[in-house]
Structure formats: C-alpha cells, structure tokens
C-alpha positions in Angstrom: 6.9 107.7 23.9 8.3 108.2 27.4 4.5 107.8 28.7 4.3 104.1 26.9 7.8 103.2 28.5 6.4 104.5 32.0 3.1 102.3 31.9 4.9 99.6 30.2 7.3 99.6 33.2 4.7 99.9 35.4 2.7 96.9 34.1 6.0 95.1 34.4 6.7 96.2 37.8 2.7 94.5 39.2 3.5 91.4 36.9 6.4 90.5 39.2 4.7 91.8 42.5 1.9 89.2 41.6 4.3 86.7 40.4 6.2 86.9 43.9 3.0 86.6 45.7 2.0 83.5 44.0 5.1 81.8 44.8 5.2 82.4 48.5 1.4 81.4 48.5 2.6 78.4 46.5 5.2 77.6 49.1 3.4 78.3 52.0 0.6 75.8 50.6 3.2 72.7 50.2 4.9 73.2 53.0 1.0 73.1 54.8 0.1 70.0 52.7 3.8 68.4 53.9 3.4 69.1 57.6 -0.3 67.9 57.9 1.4 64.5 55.3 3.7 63.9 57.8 0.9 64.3 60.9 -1.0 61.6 58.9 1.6 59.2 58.6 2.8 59.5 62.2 -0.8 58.9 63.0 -1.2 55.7 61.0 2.5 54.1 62.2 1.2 54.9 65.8 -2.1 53.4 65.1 -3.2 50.5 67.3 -4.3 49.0 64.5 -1.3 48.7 62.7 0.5 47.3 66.0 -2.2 44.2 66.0 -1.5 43.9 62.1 2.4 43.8 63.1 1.8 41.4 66.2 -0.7 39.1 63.5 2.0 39.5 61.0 4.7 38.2 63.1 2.8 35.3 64.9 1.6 34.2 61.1 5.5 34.2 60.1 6.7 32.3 63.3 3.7 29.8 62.5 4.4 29.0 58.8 8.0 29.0 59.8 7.2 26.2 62.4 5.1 23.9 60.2 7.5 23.9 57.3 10.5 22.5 59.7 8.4 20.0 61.1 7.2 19.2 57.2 11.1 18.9 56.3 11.5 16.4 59.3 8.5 13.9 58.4 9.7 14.3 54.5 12.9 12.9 55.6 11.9 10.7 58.2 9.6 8.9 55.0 12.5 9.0 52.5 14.8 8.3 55.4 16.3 4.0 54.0 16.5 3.1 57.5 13.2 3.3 57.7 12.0 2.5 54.5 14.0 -1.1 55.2 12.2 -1.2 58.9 8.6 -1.2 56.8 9.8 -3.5 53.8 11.2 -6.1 56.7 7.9 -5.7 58.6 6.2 -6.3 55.4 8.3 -9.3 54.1 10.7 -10.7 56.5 7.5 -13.4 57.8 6.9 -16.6 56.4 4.5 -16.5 53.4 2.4 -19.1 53.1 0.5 -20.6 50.1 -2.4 -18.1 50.5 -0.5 -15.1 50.7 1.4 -16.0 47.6 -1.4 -16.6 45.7 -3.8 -13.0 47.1 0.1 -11.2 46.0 0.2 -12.7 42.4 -3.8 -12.2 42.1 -3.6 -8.3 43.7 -1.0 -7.8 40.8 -2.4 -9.3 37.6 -6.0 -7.8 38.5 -4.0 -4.4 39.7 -2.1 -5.0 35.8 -5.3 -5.4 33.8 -7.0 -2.1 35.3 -3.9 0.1 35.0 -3.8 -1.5 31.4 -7.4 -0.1 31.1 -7.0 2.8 32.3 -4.1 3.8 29.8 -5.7 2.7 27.0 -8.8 4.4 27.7 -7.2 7.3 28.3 -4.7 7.1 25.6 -4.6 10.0 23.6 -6.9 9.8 20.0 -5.4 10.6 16.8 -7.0 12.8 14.9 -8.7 11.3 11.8 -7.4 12.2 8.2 -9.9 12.0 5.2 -8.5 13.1 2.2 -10.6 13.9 -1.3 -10.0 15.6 -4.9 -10.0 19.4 -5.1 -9.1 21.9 -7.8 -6.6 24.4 -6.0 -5.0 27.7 -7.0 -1.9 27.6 -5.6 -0.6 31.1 -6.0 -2.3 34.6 -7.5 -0.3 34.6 -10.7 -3.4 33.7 -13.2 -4.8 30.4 -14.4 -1.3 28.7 -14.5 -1.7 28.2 -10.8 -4.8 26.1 -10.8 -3.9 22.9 -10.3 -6.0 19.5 -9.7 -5.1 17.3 -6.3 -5.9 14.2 -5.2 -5.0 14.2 -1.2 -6.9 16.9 -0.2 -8.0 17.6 3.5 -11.8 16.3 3.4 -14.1 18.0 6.5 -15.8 15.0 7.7 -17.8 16.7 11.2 -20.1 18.6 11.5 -20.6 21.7 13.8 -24.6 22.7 14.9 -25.9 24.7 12.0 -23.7 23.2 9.3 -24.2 20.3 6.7 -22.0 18.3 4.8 -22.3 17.6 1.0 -21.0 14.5 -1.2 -20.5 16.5 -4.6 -21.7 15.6 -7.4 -21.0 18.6 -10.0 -19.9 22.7 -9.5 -19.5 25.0 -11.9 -16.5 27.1 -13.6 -17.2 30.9 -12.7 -15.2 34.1 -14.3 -15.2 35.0 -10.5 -12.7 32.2 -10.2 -10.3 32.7 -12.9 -10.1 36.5 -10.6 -9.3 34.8 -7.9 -6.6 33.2 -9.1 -5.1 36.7 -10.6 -6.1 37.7 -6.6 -9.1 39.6 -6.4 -10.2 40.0 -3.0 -6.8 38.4 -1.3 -6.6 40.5 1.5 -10.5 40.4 2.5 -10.3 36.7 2.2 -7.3 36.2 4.5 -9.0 38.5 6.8 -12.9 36.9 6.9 -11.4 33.2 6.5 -9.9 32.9 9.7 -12.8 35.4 11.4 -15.1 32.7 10.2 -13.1 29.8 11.5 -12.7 28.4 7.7 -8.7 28.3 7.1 -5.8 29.5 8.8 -3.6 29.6 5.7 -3.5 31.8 2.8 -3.2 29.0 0.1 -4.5 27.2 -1.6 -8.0 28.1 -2.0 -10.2 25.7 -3.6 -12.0 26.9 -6.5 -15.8 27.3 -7.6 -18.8 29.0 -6.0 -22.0 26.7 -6.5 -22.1 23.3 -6.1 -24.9 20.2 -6.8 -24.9 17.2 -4.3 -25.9 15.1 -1.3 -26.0 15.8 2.4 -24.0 13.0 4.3 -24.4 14.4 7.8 -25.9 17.7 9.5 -25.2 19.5 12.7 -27.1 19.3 15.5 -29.4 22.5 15.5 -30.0 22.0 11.5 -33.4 22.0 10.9 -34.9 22.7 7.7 -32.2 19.8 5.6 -32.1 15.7 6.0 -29.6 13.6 5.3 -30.1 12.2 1.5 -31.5 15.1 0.7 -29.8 16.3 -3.1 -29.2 19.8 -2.9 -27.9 22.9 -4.7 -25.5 25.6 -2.7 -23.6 28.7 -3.3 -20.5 30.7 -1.3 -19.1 34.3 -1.5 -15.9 35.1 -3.6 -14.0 35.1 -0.1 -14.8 31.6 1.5 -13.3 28.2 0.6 -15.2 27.0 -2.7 -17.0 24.1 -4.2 -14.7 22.3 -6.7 -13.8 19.0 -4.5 -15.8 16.1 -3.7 -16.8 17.0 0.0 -17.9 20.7 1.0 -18.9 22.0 5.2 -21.1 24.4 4.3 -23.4 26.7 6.6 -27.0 25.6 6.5 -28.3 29.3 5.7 -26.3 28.5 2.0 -28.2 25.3 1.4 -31.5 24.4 -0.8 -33.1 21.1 -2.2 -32.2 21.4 -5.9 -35.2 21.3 -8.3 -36.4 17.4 -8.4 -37.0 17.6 -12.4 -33.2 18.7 -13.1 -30.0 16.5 -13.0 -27.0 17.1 -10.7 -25.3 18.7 -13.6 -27.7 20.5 -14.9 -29.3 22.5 -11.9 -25.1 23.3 -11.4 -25.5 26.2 -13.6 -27.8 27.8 -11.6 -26.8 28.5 -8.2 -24.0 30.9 -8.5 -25.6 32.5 -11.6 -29.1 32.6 -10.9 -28.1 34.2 -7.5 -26.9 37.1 -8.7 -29.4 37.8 -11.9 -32.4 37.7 -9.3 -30.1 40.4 -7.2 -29.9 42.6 -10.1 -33.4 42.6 -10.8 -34.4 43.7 -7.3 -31.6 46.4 -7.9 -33.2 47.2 -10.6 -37.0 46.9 -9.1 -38.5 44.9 -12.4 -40.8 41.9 -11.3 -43.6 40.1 -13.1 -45.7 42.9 -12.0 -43.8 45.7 -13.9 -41.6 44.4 -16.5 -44.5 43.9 -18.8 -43.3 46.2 -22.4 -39.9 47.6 -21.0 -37.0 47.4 -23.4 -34.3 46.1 -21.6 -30.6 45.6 -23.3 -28.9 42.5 -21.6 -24.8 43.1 -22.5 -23.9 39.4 -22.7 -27.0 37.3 -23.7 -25.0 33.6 -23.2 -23.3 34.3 -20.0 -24.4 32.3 -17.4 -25.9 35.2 -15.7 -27.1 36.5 -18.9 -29.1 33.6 -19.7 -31.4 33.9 -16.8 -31.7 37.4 -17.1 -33.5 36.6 -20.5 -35.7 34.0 -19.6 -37.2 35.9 -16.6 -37.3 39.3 -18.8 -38.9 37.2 -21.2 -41.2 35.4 -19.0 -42.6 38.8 -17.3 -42.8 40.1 -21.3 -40.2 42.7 -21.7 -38.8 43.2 -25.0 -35.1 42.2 -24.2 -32.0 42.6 -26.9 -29.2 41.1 -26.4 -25.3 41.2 -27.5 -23.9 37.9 -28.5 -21.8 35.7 -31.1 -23.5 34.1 -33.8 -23.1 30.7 -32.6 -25.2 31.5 -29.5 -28.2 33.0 -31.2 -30.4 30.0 -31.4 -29.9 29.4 -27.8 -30.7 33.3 -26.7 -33.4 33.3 -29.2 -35.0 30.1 -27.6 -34.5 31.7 -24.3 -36.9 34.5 -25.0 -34.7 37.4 -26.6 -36.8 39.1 -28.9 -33.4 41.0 -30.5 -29.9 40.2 -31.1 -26.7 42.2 -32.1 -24.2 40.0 -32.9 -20.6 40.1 -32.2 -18.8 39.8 -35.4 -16.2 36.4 -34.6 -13.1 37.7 -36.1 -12.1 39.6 -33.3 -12.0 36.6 -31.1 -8.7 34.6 -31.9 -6.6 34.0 -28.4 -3.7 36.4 -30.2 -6.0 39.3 -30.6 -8.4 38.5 -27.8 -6.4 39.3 -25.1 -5.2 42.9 -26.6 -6.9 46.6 -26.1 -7.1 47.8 -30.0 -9.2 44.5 -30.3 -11.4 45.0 -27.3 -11.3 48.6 -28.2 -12.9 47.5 -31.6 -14.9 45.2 -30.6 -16.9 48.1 -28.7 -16.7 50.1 -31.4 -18.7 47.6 -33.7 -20.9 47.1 -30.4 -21.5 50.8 -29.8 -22.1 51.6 -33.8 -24.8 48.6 -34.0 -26.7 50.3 -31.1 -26.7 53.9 -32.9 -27.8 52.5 -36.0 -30.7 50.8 -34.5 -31.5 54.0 -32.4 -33.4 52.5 -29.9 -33.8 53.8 -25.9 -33.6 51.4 -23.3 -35.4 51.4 -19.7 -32.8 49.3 -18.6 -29.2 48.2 -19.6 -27.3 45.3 -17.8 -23.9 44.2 -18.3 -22.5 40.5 -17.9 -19.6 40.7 -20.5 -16.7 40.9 -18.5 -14.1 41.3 -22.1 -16.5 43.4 -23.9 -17.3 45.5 -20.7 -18.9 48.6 -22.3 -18.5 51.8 -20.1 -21.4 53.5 -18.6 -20.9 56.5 -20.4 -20.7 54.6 -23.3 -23.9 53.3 -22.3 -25.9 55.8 -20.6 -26.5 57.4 -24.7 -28.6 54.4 -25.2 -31.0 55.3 -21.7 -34.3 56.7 -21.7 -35.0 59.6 -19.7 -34.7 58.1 -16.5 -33.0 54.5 -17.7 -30.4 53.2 -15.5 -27.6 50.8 -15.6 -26.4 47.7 -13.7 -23.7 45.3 -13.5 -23.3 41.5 -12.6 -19.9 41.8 -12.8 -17.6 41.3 -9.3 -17.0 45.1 -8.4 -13.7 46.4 -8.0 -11.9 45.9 -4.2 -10.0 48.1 -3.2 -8.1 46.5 -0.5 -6.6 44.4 -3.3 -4.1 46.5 -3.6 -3.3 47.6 0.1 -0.3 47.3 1.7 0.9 46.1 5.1 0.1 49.1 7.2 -3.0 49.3 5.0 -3.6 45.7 5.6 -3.6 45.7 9.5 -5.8 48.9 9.7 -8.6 47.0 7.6 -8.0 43.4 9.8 -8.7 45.7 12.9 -12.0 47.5 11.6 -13.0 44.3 10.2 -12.8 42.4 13.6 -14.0 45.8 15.5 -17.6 45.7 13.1 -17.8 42.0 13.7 -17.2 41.8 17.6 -19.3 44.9 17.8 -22.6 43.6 15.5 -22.1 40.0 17.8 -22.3 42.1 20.9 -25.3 44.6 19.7 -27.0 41.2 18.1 -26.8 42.5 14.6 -26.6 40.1 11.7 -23.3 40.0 10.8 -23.5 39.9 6.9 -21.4 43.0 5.8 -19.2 41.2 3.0 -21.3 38.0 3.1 -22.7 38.6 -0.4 -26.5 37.9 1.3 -27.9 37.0 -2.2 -26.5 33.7 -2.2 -28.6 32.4 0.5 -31.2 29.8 0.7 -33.8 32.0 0.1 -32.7 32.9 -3.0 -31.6 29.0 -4.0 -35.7 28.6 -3.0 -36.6 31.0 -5.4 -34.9 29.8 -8.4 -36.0 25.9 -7.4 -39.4 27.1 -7.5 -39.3 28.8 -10.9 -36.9 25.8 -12.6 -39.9 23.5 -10.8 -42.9 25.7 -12.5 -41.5 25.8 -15.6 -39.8 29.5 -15.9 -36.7 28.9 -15.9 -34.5 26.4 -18.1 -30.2 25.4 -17.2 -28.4 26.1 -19.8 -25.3 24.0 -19.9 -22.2 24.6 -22.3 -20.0 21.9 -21.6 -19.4 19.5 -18.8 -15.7 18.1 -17.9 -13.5 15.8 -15.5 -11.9 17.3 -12.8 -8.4 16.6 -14.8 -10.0 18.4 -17.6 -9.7 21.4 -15.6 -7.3 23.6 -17.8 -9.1 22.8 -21.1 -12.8 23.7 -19.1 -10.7 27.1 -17.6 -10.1 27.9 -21.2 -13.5 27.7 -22.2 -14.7 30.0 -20.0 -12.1 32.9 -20.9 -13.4 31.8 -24.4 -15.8 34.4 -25.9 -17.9 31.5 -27.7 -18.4 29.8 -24.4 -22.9 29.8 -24.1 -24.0 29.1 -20.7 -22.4 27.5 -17.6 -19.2 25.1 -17.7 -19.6 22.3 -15.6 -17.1 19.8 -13.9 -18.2 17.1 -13.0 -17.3 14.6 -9.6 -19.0 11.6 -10.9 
C-alpha cells in the first residue's frame, strides 16, 4: 500500500513538473509571437509605402473637398432668382414680332403632341382578364366543397413548350372526389408553385383528362397545330381539366382518335393511362397474355373496362367482379367470367358503412373459393370493395402477383408544419439538383400520363382494339348529381361533363 501511494505521488509529482514546463514554453512562445507582431507593425506604419498612400489619401480628400464647394456655388448661382430674372429678361424683354410669335405657339403644340406620344406610348398596360367556367373545390372537407363558377381566371398565353385547349368534355375521376377529402394537399402546394402553376392553395379545379381544341401553342411546340382536336391528361397534383380553357405542357398532349367524339374519347385518357401502366407492371403484352387467367377486381370501372378489352384482345381468360346491371357491358367487352355483386348491399345508408363493405367481401371472397380457381394475375380497380392482398394472394398461382390502379396512399397527407417544411426543402433540393445535373425531372410527375401513352391508346381505339365506354354525360351545373354517380356502385364506365 505505502509502495502505490509512493509511485502514485511520484507520478503526480512529473505531471506538474511537465505541466510547469509547458506553461513557461507557452509564455515564452507568446510573448515571441507578440514582440516580432509588434516589429511587423512598426515596420508597415514606417513603410514608405504607406506615407505615399497617406500623402494620396490626403491630396484625394482636399480634392473632392474642393470640387463639391465650387459645385455648391454654381448650384446656387443657377437657382440663384437674380439670375434666373437676368436670363428670362434677356429672353423676353425684346420686341416679338409676328414670326417669333408664331415659331413660340408652333415649338409648343408640336413639343405638346410628342410629349402626348410619348406618355401614351409609354403608359403603363393593364393586364388582360379572361374569365371562363370551372368546377372548383373550395376546401378539403368532401364533395360538399365542389362547387361550379362562372368567372374563373381563363389562361389565354402561351409560354414555348405549352398549348392551349378550348374544352370540349373531361371526365369525373374517383381521384377527384380524393382530392376534395385532401389527398395529396401538401405535395400539391409544394410542386404547384415549383412548377409555376398557382400560388394559392384553393381552389383547385377538378378533373384529370380532358377532350378539345388547340387555340394557340408556344413558340418551341412542335409536334401540335392549332385546330388540332386533342385528348390530354394531368397528375393528381396539378391544376385539372374541368373548365372550358386548360395551359397545358405539350409533353401531356395527343391528337384524339379521329373515329371517336369529343365525349367519347373523354373516357380514355385518364383511365386508359393508367391500365396500360399496370400492364407493363405486370409485363403481360400481346406477346404473352395469350391463356393466362387474370381476375380484374372491378370489371366497369373506367380503368377496369380497358383492362378487359386488352386482356381480351391478347386472349387471356379474364373474370371479372361486377353488379348485375353491368354484365352485358363487361361481357361485350371480352370477359369470359363474371361474379356478380349481389345489389342489396348498395343502398346510400348501408353503402357508406364497414359491416356492409365488410360483407360485401365476404360474398366476394366466398364466390372465389367456391369456384376454386388460380389466377396468374389479380388487379384491383374497386376502390369500395377494395379486397386486401392477403385476402387475395389465396386466389394466386405459384408465382401470381397482384396490382393496383388505385391512387396509393401519401404519406405527407398527414404531415405537420415542421414535417411540411422538411419535405418543401428536399423537394426543391431534388429539383434544383436534377436541373443542374440535366436529369429529367419527373419524380412525382406520374410519367404514364404522357403523350406517348395518349399515342398508344389513339392507335388501338383507331385499329379497332379498344372501344369508350361512356356511363353518363352531364352539364357542368349537373356537377353534384354526376359526383354522385361516380361514388355510386352501379356507375359502368366513365362519367362525363360536358362544355358544349
């Protein structure tokens, strides 16, 4: 013990030894570093440089001091009245004759009309107000906020790659009846004023496809004409289609089919889009479709009903799930099977409740077992009946897989104000960073709904493969009786309003 407290001491005893050495070096070192400071600076402020730089400095001062008094005195020499009398007398006080009289009064009238000129070719221009019909949600508390307008702002110019689009007809879409419960608020708020499109959070115009004519194009568009009737289609974020006048980016924009009317090729767009998306997700084509069962969850829906008549077309065996009222249509289409949904589960004051939906899939599910058949693929496009994918996956082959048209889940909907800044900040960071690397910047653009794809579906509505199945076509002011066809389970098809 007494050996430990001797080292221990001793240890103790260096540490300071070294600990005292350090310091004087440390003082010894600033003190160094402070004499040789104050060497340098005596050196500079004895510099002859820095005596011309004084000497300059001083002359410059005296200099500018100079030429602003002899400024002061011409300034008040020129204001000075004495003076200004002196030049009005010289100018005046002589006899005028006829001829000056008449050069005075001419010098001013011309001198008049110029100035006049001048103003009004410089006044300033007002800018020019165009107003149009537009269906509006006003708020995100449901369908009760959709309201119809009549002095809407119309776009009327167009920027290089953008067209402009007298409308003739744009469908109703579940997506917009989401919308108007907010899905995707935050995102929208966000990529609407990144793209230039609207500064304010409301309203939002409703509908994402649209049938009509070009009135005007930008500068750099080069593949659309003016007069050309075209179909388009926008992402669930951007400004929509239900008004009589849409700006639209060229890169959205096809010439509709020629053998289909405005309001029929309206319920393709939109829908069409996103049924050839889910069939490249799912990698079936003409060249591989051929005797694969495929269940289609939702045979009328808009989407539904070109799902079938390209399954068909490429002969797959497709079932479908459907009300009895819609199985002549789906039938026509090219389903070769159809489980019916039984129709007394679908009054509004059951509809809307889980034990009924909850039913509903249980009739769905028990219909399925019975017939015991294994699907390659299962898609779902009923958004009230959605059936689980556990519920589903029992129905799979082996290596069967499922996919949805529905509009998946955001999750920013529900973010909050910190939340909300951190995803405005890595949302402008991506986009400023892709503009600067020359990426294309097309993260939540929804790329399906492009031209391309509107090319597509022109060409196989042209060649015969594809029909439009419309439901029921409305008035603008018809807008709450079309908004509750579309919730409506017996809805077949696309709703369409018309703008006509």
């Amino acid at each position: 013990m007494d050996e430990l407290m001797f080292r221990s001491s001793q240890r103790i005893e260096h540490f300071q030894v070294q600990s005292r050495l350090l310091a004087v070096n440390v003082k010894e070192g600033l003190i160094i570093y402070i004499n040789e400071g104050k060497l340098l600076i005596h050196k500079i402020w004895s510099s002859p440089h820095l005596d011309n730089f004084r000497i300059n400095l001083k002359e410059s001062t005296l200099r500018t001091i100079s030429f602003s008094r002899e400024l002061k005195v011409k300034i008040i020499n020129i204001v000075n009245p004495k003076q200004i009398y002196i030049a009005l007398l010289n100018v005046f006080g002589k006899k005028w004759t006829t001829r000056d009289i008449c050069f005075a009064c001419g010098g001013l009238i011309i001198g008049g009309i110029i100035g006049f000129s001048i103003g009004l070719a410089v006044k300033r221009r007002e800018p020019i107000l165009r107003y149009m019909q537009a269906i509006h949600c006003t708020n995100y508390m449901g369908p009760e906020s959709i309201t119809v307008v009549e002095d809407a702002f119309a776009p009327y110019k167009c920027t290089d790659y953008n067209v402009l689009v007298n409308v003739k007809a744009a469908s109703v879409q579940l997506v917009d009846i989401q919308i108007c419960h907010g899905y995707g608020r935050n995102l929208r708020r966000i990529l609407q004023r990144m793209y230039s499109q609207s500064n304010a959070d409301m309203p939002i115009i409703l509908g994402r496809d649209c049938t009509g004519i070009i009135t005007d194009i930008g500068s750099k568009v080069t593949r659309l004409e003016v007069g050309d009737e075209v179909w388009l289609t926008v992402p669930f974020w951007a400004q929509g289609t239900l008004c009589q006048s849409v700006l639209i980016q060229e890169n959205r924009v096809a010439r509709k089919p020629k053998n289909v009317g405005f309001e029929g090729a309206t319920s393709l767009p939109y829908s069409g889009s996103l049924a050839l998306s889910t069939l490249i997700e799912a990698r079936l084509d003409s060249m591989n479709a051929e005797g694969k069962k495929i269940l289609v969850h939702g045979g009328c829906t808009p989407v539904g009903c070109v799902l079938v008549q390209l399954l068909s077309q490429w002969k797959a065996s497709v079932t479908v799930t459907c009300y009895r009222r819609a199985l002549p249509v789906v039938h026509a289409l090219g389903a070769a099977d159809a489980i019916v949904i039984p129709e007394d589960f679908t009054p509004s004051d059951k509809f809307d409740s889980e034990i009924n939906v909850q039913e509903q899939n249980e009739v769905i599910l028990k219909e399925l077992e019975n017939r015991g058949d294994s699907f390659d693929v299962i898609i779902q496009t009923e958004r009230y009946f959605e059936l689980t994918n556990k519920e589903l996956s029992q129905f799979l082959k082996i290596d069967g897989t499922i996919f949805s048209t529905l509009p998946p889940e955001i999750e920013s909907d529900s973010n909050g104000t910190f939340s909300n800044f951190l995803l405005w900040l890595y949302v402008n960071l991506r986009y400023k960073l892709q503009s600067l690397l020359g990426l294309p910047i097309n993260t939540y653009d929804e790329t399906h709904l492009c031209s391309v794809t509107l090319d597509k579906l022109s060409q196989l509505v042209e060649d015969g493969y594809l029909q439009t199945v419309v439901d029921k076509i409305f008035q603008p002011q018809d807008i709450e009786i079309a908004i509750n066809h579309v919730q409506s389970p017996l809805s077949i098809g696309s709703t369409i309003i018309t703008f006509r």
